[in-house]
C-alpha positions as CSV (number, residue, x, y, z in Angstrom):
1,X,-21.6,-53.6,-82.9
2,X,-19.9,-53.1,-79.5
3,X,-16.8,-55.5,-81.0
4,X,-13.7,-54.2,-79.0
5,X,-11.3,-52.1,-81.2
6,X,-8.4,-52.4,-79.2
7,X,-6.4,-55.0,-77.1
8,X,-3.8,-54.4,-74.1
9,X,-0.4,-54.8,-75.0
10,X,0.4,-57.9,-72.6
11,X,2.5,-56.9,-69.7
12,X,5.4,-59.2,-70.4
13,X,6.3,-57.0,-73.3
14,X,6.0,-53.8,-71.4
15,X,8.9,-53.0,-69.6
16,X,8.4,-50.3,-66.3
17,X,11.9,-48.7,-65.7
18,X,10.3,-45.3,-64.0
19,X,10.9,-43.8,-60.8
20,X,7.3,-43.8,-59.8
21,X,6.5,-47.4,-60.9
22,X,9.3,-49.8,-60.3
23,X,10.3,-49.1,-56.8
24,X,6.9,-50.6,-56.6
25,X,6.6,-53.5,-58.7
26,X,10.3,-54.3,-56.7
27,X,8.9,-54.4,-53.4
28,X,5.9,-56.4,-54.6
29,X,8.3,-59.2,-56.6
30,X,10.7,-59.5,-53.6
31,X,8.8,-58.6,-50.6
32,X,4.9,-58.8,-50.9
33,X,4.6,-62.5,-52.5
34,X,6.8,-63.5,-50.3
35,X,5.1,-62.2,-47.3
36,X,1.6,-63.3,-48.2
37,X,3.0,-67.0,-49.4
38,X,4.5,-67.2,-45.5
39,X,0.8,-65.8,-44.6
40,X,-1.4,-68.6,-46.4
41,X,1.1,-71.1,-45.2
42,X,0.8,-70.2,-41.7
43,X,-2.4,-69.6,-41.3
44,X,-3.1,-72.7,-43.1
45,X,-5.1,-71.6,-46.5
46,X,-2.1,-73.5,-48.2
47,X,-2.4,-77.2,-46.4
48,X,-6.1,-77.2,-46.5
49,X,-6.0,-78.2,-49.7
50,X,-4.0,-81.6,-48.9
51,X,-7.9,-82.1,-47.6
52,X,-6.9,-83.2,-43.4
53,X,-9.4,-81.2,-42.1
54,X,-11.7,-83.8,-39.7
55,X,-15.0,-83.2,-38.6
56,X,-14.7,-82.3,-34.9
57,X,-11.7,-80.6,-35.3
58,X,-11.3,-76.6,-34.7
59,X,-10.5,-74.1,-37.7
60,X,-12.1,-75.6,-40.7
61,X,-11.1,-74.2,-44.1
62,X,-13.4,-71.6,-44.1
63,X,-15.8,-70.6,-47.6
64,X,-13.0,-68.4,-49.4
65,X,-9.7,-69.7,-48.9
66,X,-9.4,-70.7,-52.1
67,X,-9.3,-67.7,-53.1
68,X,-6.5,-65.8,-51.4
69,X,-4.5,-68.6,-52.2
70,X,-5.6,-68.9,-56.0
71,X,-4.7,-64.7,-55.9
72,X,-1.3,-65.7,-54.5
73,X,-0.5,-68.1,-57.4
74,X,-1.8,-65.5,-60.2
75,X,0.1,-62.7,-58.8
76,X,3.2,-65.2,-58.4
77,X,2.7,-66.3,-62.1
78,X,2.8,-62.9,-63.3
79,X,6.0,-61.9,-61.8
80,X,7.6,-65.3,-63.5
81,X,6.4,-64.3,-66.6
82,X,8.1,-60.6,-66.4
83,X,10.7,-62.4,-64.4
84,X,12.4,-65.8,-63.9
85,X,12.9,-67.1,-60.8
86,X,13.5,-70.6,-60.3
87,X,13.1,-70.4,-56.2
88,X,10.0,-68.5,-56.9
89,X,8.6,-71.2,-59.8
90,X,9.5,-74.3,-57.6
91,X,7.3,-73.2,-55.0
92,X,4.0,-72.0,-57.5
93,X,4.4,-75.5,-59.2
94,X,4.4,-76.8,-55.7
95,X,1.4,-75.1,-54.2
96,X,-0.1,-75.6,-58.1
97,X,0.0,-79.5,-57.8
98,X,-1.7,-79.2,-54.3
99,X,-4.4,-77.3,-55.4
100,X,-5.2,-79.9,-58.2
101,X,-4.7,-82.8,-56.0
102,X,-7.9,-81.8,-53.9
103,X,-9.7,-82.3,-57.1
104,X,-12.5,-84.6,-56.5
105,X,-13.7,-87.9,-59.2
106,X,-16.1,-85.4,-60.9
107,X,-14.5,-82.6,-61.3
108,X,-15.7,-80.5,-58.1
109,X,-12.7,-78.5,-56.3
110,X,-13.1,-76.6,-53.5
111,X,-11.8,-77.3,-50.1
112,X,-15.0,-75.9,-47.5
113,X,-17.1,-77.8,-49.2
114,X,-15.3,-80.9,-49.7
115,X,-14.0,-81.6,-46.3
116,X,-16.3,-79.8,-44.1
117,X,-19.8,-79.4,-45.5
118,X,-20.1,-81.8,-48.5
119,X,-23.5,-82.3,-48.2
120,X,-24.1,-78.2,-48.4
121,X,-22.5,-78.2,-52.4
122,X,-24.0,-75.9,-54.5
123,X,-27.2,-75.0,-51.8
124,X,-26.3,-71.7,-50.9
125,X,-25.4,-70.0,-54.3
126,X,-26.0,-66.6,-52.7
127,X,-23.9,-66.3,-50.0
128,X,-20.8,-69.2,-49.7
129,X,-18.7,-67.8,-52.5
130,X,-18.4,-71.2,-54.5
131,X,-18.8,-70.0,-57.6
132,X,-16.4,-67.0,-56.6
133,X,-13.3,-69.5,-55.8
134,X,-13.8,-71.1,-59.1
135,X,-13.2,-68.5,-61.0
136,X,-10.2,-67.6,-58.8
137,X,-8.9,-70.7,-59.4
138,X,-9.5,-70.4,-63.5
139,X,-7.9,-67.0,-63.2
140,X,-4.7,-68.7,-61.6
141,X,-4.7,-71.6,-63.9
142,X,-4.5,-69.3,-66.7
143,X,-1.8,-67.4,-65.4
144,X,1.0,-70.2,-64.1
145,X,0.3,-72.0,-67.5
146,X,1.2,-69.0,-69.4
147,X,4.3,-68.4,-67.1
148,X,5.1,-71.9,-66.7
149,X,4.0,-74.3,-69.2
150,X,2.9,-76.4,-66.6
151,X,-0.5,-78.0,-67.1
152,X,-1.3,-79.4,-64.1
153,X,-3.6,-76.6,-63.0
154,X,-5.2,-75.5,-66.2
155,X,-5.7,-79.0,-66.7
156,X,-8.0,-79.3,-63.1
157,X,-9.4,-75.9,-63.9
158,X,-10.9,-77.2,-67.2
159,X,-12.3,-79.9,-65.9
160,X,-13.9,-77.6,-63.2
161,X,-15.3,-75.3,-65.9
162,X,-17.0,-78.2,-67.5
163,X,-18.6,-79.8,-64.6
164,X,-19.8,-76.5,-63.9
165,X,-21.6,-76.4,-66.9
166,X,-23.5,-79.9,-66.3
167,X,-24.6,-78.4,-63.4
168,X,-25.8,-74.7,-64.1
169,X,-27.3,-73.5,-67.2
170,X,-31.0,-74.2,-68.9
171,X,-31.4,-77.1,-69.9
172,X,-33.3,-80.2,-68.1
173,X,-32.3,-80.8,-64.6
174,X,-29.5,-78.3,-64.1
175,X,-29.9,-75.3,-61.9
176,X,-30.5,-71.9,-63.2
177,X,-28.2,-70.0,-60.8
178,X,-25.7,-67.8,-60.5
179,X,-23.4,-66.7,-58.2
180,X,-23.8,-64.6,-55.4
181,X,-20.2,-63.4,-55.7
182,X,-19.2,-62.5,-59.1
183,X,-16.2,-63.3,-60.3
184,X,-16.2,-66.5,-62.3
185,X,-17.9,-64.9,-65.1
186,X,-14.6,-62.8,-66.4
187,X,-12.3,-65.6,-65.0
188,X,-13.9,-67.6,-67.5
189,X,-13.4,-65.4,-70.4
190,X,-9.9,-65.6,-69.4
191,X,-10.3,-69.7,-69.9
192,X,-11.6,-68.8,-73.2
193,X,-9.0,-66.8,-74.5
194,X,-6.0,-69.4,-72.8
195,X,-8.1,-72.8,-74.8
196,X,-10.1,-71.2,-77.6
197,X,-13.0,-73.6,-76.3
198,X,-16.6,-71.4,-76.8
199,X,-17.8,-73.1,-74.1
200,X,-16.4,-71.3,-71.9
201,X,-17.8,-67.9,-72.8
202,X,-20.7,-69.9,-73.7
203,X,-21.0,-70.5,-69.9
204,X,-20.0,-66.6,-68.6
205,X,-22.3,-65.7,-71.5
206,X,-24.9,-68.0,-69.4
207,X,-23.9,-66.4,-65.9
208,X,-24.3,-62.8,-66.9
209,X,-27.6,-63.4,-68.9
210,X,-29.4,-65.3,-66.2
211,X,-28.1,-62.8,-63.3
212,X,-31.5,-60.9,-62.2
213,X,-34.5,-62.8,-63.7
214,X,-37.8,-62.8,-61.9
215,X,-40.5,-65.4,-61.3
216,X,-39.2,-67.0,-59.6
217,X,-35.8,-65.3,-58.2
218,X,-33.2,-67.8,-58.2
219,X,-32.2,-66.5,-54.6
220,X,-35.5,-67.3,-53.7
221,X,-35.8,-70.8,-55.0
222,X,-32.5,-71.7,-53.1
223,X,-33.7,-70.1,-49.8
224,X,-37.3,-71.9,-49.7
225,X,-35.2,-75.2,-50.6
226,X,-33.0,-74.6,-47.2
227,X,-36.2,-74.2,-45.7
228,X,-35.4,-70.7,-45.2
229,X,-38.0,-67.3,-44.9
230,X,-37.1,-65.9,-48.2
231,X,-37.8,-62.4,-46.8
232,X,-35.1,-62.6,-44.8
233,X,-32.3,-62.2,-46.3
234,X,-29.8,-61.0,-44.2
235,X,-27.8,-58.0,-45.5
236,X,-28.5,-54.2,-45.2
237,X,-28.8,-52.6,-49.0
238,X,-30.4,-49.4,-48.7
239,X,-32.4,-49.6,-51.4
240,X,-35.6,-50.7,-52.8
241,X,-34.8,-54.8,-53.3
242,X,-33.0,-56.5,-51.0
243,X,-31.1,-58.3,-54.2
244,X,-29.7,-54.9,-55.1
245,X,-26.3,-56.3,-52.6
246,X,-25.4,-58.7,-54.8
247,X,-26.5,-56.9,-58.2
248,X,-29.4,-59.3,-58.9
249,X,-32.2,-57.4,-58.6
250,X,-32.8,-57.0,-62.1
251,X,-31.3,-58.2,-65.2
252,X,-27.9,-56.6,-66.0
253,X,-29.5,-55.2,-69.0
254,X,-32.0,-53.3,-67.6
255,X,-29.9,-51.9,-64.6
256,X,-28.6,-48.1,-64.3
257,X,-27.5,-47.4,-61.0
258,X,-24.2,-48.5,-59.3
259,X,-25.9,-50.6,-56.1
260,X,-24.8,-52.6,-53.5
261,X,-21.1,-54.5,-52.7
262,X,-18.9,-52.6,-54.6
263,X,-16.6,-55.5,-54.8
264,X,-18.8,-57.5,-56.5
265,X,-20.7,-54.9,-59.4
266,X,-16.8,-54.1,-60.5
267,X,-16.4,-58.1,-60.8
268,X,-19.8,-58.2,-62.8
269,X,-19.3,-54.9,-64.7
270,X,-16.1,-56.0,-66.0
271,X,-17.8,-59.3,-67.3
272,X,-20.3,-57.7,-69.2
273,X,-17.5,-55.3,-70.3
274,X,-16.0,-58.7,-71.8
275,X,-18.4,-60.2,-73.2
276,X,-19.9,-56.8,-75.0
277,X,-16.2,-56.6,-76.5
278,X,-16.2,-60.5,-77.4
279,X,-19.7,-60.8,-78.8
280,X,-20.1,-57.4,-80.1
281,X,-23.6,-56.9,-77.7
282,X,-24.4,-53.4,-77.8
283,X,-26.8,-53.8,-75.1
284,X,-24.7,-54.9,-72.9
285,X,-21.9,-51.8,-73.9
286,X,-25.0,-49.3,-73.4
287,X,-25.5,-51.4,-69.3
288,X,-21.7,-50.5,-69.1
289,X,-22.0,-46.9,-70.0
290,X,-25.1,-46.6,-68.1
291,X,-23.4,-47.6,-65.2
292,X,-20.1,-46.2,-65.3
293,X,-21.7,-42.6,-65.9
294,X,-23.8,-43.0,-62.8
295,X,-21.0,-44.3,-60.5
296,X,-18.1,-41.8,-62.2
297,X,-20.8,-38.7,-61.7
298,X,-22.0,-39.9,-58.2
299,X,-20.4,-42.0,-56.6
300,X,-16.5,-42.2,-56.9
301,X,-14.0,-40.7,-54.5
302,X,-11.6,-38.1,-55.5
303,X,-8.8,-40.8,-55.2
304,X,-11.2,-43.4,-57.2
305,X,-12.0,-45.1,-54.4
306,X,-15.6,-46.5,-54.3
307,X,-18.1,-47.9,-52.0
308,X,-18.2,-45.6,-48.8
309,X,-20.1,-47.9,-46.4
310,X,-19.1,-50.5,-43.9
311,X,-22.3,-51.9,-43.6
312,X,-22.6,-53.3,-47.2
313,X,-19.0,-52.9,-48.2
314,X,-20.2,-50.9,-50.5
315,X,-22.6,-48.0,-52.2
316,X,-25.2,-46.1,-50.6
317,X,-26.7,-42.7,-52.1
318,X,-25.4,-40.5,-54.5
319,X,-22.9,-38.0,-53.4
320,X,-22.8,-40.0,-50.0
321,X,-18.5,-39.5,-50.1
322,X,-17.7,-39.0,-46.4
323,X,-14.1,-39.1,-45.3
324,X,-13.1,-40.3,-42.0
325,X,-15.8,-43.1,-42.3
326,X,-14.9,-44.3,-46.2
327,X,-14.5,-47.6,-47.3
328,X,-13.3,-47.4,-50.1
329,X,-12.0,-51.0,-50.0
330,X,-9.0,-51.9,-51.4
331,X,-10.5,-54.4,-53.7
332,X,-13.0,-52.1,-55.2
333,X,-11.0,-49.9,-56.5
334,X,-8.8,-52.8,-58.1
335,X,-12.0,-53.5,-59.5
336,X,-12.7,-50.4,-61.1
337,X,-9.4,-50.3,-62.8
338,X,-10.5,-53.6,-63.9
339,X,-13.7,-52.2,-65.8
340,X,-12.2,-49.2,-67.0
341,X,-9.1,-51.2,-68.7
342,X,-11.9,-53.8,-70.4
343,X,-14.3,-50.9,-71.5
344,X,-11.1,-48.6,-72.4
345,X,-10.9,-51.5,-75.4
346,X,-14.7,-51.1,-76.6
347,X,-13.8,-47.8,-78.4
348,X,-10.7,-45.9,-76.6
349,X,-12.9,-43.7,-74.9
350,X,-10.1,-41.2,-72.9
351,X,-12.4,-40.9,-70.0
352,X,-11.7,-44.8,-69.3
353,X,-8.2,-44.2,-69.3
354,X,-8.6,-41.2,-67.0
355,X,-10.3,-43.1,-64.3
356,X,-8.4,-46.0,-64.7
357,X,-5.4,-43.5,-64.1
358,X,-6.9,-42.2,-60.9
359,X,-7.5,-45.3,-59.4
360,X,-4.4,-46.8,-60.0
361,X,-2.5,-43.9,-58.2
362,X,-4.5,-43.5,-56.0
363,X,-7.4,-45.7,-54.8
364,X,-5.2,-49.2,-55.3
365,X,-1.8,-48.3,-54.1
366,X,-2.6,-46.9,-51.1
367,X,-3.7,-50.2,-50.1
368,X,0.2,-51.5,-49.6
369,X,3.2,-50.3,-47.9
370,X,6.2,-48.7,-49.5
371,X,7.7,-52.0,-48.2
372,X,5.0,-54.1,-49.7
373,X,4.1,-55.6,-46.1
374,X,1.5,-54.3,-45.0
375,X,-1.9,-53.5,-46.4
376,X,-5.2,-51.3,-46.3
377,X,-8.6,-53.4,-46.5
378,X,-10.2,-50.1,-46.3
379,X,-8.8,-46.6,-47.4
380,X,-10.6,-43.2,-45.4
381,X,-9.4,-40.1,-46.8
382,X,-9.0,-38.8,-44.0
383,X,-7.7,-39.9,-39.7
384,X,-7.1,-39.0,-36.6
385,X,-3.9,-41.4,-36.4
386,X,-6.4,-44.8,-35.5
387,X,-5.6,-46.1,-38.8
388,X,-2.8,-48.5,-39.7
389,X,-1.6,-50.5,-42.2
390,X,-1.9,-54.5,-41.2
391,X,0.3,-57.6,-42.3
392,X,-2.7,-59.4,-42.1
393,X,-6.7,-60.2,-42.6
394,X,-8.9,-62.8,-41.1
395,X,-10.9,-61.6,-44.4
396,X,-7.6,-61.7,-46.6
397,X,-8.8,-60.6,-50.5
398,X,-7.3,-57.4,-50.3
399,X,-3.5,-58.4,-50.1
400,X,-3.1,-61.1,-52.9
401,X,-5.8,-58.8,-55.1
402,X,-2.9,-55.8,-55.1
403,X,-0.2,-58.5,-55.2
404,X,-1.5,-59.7,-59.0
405,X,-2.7,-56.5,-60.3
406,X,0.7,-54.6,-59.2
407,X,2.7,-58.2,-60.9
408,X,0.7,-57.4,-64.1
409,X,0.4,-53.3,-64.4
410,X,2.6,-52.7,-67.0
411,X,-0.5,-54.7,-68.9
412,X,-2.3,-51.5,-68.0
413,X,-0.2,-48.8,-69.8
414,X,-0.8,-49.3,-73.6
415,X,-3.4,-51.0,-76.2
416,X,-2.6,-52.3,-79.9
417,X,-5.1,-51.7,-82.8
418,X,-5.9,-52.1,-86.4
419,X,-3.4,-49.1,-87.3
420,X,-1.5,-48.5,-84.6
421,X,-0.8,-48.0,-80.8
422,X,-3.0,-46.1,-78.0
423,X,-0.8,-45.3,-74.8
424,X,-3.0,-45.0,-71.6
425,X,-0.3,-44.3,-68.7
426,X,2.8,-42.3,-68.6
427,X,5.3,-44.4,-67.4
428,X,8.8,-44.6,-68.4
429,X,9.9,-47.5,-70.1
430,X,9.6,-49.9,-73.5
431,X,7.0,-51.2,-75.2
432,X,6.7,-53.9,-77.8
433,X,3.7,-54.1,-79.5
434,X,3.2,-55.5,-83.1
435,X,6.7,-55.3,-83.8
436,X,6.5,-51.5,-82.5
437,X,9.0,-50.7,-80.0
438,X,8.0,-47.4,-78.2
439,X,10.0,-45.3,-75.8
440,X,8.5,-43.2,-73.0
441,X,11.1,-40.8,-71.4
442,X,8.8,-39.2,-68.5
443,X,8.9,-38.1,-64.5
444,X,5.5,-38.6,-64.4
445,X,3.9,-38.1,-62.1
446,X,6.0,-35.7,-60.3
């Protein structure tokens, strides 16, 4: 049984106090969520969700706003958590309560497709990142409840979960689809663990199984409804099936090679990862180490950056690992250190840990500033001066994605088990875990 052995030791009882690490986690709790609040405000992610878009009108909310501003509350929550601040929590709950005011009668909450293309809900499960937001969202909810107490957005976000589930799944009438953009599946492991409620992983149990299956390809039966030629799907994937992009071009089970947006296979990796560790599905722990040998052995950068084509923002061929012209987005290698912390659980298994390691000084960080004001959407290893940080994306994941995962790395550093503890990181600092308190005096990495 692939029942995890281990769980991480939550960051709020981790405490960083290193030379390497907290000059970091500084500049992200005093600089960086400050900057990309002022960001979403401005560019208006924030007040869309008061819903005053009008038809006719320029600069809709476009199809993933949600998100950066659902990333912006998690990473927000996670520094309340470690640390109080009552300027900081006055403006989450705020920007909380807006998010579940655009809540619609039954359930539904997303902004695009509320105020600009209602009538397009749930058509286009393969490209328009609905599905994707949601579990943004749930991810958020989970984290400013925990912080907070406030259950204003778990609240909405439950009620999201569970008209999702009238709509998707297999019974009569409800659509067999899944989304195009992973991400909702582990978001709603998360909603499992913060309610208890088996429904949830019930439902990411539902998204990860269904992912892939032929005759007829969901994808397909979508497309032909839109009246669309199903052959022409739009994205370049190098590959033999134009569903390897989005990782649906067979059943997770049966796949064994890292293909397509790199973004998205760490996003439905680590759900997998999950639910093997929940359920204790060794066939879904044998997908994982399929995968991850392929990827580690053929397809990572030195830094742990992954995915070295612009085209698909993503993987090509093996060994294909240029420098000047890498990728190596931002996102993907949070990503991986997302997968390697959730399969590091399954059995401790140090070469997790070491690639987790790698990313995390490497692949993730470089994506941010010293300051914590500027970011990298993709990372070369290598320029002739053309490349420089920005303050900004029109395509803005990358920011609020290193925002939360920097607010919650001291999660990262150490696991609790049956008998003991299992540290993964050198870091200096405390750790309470199981009325343990461990002391790590270290320089690492210098």
């Amino acid at each position: 049984m692939a029942k995890a052995v281990a769980r991480p030791v939550p960051f709020t009882h981790v405490h960083l106090d290193d030379i390497f690490w907290a000059p970091k986690l500084k500049a992200n709790r005093e600089r960086t969520l400050r900057a990309e609040y002022d960001q979403c405000k401005s560019t208006g992610r924030i007040d869309a969700f008061a819903l005053g878009w009008k038809a006719g009108e320029p600069d809709p909310p476009h199809i993933f706003w949600d998100s950066d501003v659902a990333k912006w509350i998690e990473a927000a929550a996670y520094s309340l958590a470690d640390q109080p601040d009552a300027e900081l929590e006055k403006l989450v709950n705020e920007v909380a309560e807006l998010v579940a005011s655009a809540q619609q009668p039954d359930g539904y909450l997303n902004v695009h497709f509320t105020v600009v293309e209602p009538e397009k809900r749930w058509t286009n499960l393969r490209d328009q990142h609905e599905l994707y937001c949601a579990g943004h969202l749930m991810e958020a909810a989970v984290a400013h409840h925990a912080a907070t107490g406030n259950r204003v957005l778990l609240d909405a976000l439950c009620r999201y979960a569970d008209y999702i589930a009238t709509v998707f799944g297999t019974g009569e009438g409800q659509k067999r689809g899944y989304p195009g953009h992973e991400e909702i599946e582990l978001a709603l492991v998360k909603l499992y663990h913060a309610t208890g409620e088996q429904r949830y992983l019930d439902l990411a149990s539902y998204f990860v199984d269904e992912r892939g299956r032929p005759n007829p390809h969901y994808y397909d039966v979508e497309a032909e409804a839109r009246g669309e030629d199903v052959s022409r799907f739009g994205h370049w994937h190098g590959g033999k099936s134009r569903y390897e992009y989005n990782q649906s071009h067979l059943p997770v089970r049966e796949q064994s090679e890292a293909l397509g947006h790199a973004v998205r296979a760490m996003y439905l990796y680590s759900a997998m990862a999950d639910l093997a560790g929940e359920l204790g599905d060794d066939t879904l722990k044998q997908a994982c180490e399929t995968l991850w040998a392929e990827l580690t052995g053929r397809k990572m950068y030195v830094t742990g950056g992954i995915g070295p084509s612009s085209r698909n923002e993503g993987f090509t061929t093996p060994f294909d690992l240029p420098n000047e012209t890498a990728y190596a987005e931002t996102c993907a290698a949070i990503g991986l250190v997302f997968w390697a912390q959730r399969l590091l659980q399954l059995d401790l298994d140090g070469r997790y840990a070491d690639v987790m390691e790698r990313a995390l000084y490497n692949g993730t960080i470089s994506g941010v500033s010293l300051d914590g004001e500027r970011f990298f959407y993709v990372n070369p290893l290598a320029s002739a001066g053309e490349h420089h940080r920005q303050s900004w994306f029109g395509c803005a994941c990358c920011p609020p994605n290193i925002a939360r995962m920097m607010a919650s790395l001291a999660g990262y550093v150490a696991s609790t088990t049956a008998d003991g503890v299992a540290l993964h990181l050198y870091a200096e600092g405390t750790i309470d875990a199981d009325g343990r308190r461990l002391s790590v005096t270290t320089r690492y990495p210098w």
